[in-house]
N, C-alpha and C positions, 0 to 999 in steps of 0.2 A: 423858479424851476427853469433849468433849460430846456432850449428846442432845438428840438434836430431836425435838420433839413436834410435828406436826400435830395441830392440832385441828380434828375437824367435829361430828359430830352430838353423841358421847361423849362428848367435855370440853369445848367450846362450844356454846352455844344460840344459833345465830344467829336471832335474833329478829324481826331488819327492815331489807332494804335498801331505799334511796330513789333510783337512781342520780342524778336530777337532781338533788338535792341533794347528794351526793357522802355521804351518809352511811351507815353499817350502826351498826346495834346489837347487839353483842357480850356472852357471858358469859363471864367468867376466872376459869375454878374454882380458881385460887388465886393470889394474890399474885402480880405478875409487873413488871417493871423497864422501864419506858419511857421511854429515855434514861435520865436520873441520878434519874426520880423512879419510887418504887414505888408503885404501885396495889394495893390488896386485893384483893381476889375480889370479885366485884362482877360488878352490869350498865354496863356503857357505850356509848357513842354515840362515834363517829368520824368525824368531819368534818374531809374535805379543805380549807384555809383557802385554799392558794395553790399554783396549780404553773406552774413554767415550761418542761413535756416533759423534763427531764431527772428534777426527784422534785418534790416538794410537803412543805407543811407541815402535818403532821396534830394535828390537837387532839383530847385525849380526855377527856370527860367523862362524870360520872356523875349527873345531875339536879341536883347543890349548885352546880354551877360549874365552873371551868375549872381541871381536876386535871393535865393532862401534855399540851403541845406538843413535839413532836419534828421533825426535820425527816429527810425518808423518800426514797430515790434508786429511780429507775424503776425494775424492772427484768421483765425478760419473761417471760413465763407460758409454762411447757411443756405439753404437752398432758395430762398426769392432773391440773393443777390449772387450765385454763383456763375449765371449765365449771362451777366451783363457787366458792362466797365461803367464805374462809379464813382462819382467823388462825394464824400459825407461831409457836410458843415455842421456847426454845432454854434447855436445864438446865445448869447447872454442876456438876448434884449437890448444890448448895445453895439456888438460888434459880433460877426464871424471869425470860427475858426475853423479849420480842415483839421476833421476828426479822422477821417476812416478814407484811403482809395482800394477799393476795390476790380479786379481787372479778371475780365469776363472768360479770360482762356486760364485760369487757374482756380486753383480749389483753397485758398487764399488770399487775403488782401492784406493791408497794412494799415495800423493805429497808430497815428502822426504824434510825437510824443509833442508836449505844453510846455 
């Protein structure tokens, strides 16, 4: 069975949203799988590229360059996560992936397609 990890305060540092720029800066305290590529632990920067109301193309980088484009399907925010910015991991018990960001000034967040 998997597990799912919410991260807020405890295992991300969320650092900085911009909303008009559609960006937040995120901290992933460990390795985690965004689409087919993995990211370290790290800080990163999430920038929505493109959407067209159903999901967006999100790119994630870390100050070198452009480390993992994925593309993310809308989906709607229930009320204990609509007031807050969020990144959802999801375990196998071997490795993370980033399932869900959710971002705290919208009534929506996005499911990071596998």
């Amino acid at each position: 069975m998997k597990n799912v990890l919410a991260l807020g305060v405890c295992f991300c540092s969320l650092l900085g949203v911009a909303a008009a720029q559609n960006l937040i800066t995120v901290k992933l305290p460990n390795a985690a799988m965004v689409g087919s590529t993995t990211l370290p632990a790290g800080e990163y920067t999430v920038r929505e590229l493109a959407g067209n109301g159903n999901g967006a193309v999100l790119q994630f980088t870390d100050g070198k360059g452009d480390l993992a484009t994925v593309y993310a399907q809308e989906v709607v925010t229930d009320s204990h996560t609509s007031d807050k910015t969020e990144v959802v991991l999801k375990s196998d018990g071997e490795r993370f992936q980033v399932d869900k960001i959710f971002l705290g000034d919208r009534d929506y967040g996005f499911q990071v397609a596998k």
